[in-house]
Every structure is written in structure tokens, then in C-alpha cells.
C-alpha positions as CSV (number, residue, x, y, z in Angstrom):
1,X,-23.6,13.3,77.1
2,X,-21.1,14.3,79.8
3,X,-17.8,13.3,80.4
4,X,-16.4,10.7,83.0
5,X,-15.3,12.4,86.1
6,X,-12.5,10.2,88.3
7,X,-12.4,11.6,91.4
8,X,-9.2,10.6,93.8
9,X,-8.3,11.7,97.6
10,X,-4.6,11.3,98.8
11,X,-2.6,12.5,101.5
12,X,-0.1,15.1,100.7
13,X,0.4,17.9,98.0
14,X,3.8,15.7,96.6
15,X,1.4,12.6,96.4
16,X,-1.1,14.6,94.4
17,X,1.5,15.5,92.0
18,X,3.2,12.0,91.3
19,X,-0.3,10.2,91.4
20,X,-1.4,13.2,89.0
21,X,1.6,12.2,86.6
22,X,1.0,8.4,86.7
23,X,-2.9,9.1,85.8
24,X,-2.0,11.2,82.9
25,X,0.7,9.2,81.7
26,X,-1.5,5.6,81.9
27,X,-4.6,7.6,79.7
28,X,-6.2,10.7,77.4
29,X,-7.2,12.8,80.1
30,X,-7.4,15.8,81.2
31,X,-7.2,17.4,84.8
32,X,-9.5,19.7,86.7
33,X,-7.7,21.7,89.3
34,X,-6.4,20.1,92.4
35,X,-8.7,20.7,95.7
36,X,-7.5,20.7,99.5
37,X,-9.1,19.8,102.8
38,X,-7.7,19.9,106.1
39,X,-9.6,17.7,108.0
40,X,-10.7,18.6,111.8
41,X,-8.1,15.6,113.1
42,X,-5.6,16.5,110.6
43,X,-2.6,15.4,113.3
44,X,-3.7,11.9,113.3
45,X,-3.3,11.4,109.6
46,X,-0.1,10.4,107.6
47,X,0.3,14.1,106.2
48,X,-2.5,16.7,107.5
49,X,-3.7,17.4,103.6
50,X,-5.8,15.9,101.7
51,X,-5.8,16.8,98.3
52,X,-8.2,16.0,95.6
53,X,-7.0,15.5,92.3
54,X,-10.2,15.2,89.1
55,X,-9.4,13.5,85.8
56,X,-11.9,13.7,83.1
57,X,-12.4,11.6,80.0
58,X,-14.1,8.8,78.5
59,X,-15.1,6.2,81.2
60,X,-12.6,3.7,80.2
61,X,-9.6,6.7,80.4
62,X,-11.3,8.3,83.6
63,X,-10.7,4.1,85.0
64,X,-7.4,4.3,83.7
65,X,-6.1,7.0,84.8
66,X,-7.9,6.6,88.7
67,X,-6.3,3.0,88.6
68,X,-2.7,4.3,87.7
69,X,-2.8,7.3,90.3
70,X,-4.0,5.0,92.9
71,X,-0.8,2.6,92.7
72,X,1.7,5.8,92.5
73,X,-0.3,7.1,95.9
74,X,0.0,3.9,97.8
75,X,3.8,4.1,96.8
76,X,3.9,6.9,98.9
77,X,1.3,8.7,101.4
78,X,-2.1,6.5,100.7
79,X,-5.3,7.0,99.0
80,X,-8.0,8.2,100.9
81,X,-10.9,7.6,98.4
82,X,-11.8,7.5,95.2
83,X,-14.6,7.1,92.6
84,X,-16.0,7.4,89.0
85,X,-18.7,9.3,87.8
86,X,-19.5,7.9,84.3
87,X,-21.6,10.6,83.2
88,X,-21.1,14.0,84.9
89,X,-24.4,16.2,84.7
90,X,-24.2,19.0,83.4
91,X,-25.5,21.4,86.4
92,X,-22.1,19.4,88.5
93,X,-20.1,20.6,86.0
94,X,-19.1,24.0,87.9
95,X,-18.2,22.2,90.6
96,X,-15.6,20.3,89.6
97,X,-13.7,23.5,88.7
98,X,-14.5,24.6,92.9
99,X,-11.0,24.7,94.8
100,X,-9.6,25.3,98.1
101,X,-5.9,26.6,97.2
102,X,-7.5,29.5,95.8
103,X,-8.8,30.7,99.3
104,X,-6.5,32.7,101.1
């Protein structure tokens, strides 16, 4: 069985990092790296980033920790999206480790 996977888009690099630190802080998990996108109408967004942050876990730590990180985001730039994959297959598993910020 695969872990949980709690998947959560805000705006903003500084955002990622204090939601990131409230989801590890409110549960046992760990973190896959951070992704980016720059969406095509990047200008008419609060901060023209958005950066994915992935906690993995048990489901009810994966909950946790998307819950927490969502209040610290809408503190500051918003949440975007979010979601929970209970069970993570095993051929998604590279995929999660997939990032933007390593492309030059």
C-alpha cells in the first residue's frame, strides 16, 4: 500500500515556505520537492508563481498537514488548489519527485 499524497498550490515561493512549515509542524510528514508554474496570465494573479508544495504520509497526517498549510497560505498570498491522494500508486510515484526549479 502506498502512502497518502497532499497535494497544495499557492501563490508565491515565501507562501510555499511558511505553508510548508505550518504542514510539517501540525503532522509526521514528509515533503517532496517544491514545483513551479508560471501560468500564461501570470500578471493577473496575486504573485505570478505558483508553487506546489507535496506532503506525504498516512492519510490522516497528509489531512493534517494540507489543512494547516492551507490556513498559513490564506494568511498570506492564497491557496490555489489542493487535494489528497489516499493511496498513491505506485507507477505515480516518480512523479511526485518531477520539478520545475530544476529547469534552467
Amino acid at each position: 500500500m502506498g502512502k497518502a499524497t497532499g497535494i497544495i498550490e499557492v501563490f508565491g515561493l515565501a507562501c510555499a515556505f511558511v505553508a510548508c512549515d505550518a504542514g510539517c509542524k501540525a503532522a509526521d510528514v514528509t515533503v517532496e520537492t517544491f514545483d513551479k508554474n508560471k501560468p500564461a496570465k501570470a500578471d493577473s494573479l496575486p504573485v505570478p508563481l505558483i508553487v506546489c508544495i507535496k506532503f506525504r504520509g498516512t492519510v490522516d497526517n497528509v489531512v493534517a498537514a494540507v489543512e494547516a498549510a492551507k490556513v498559513a497560505a490564506n494568511r498570506l498570498t492564497g491557496v490555489v488548489s489542493s487535494h489528497v491522494i489516499s493511496n498513491t500508486e505506485a507507477d505515480t510515484e516518480y512523479l511526485l519527485k518531477l520539478n520545475a526549479f530544476d529547469k534552467k
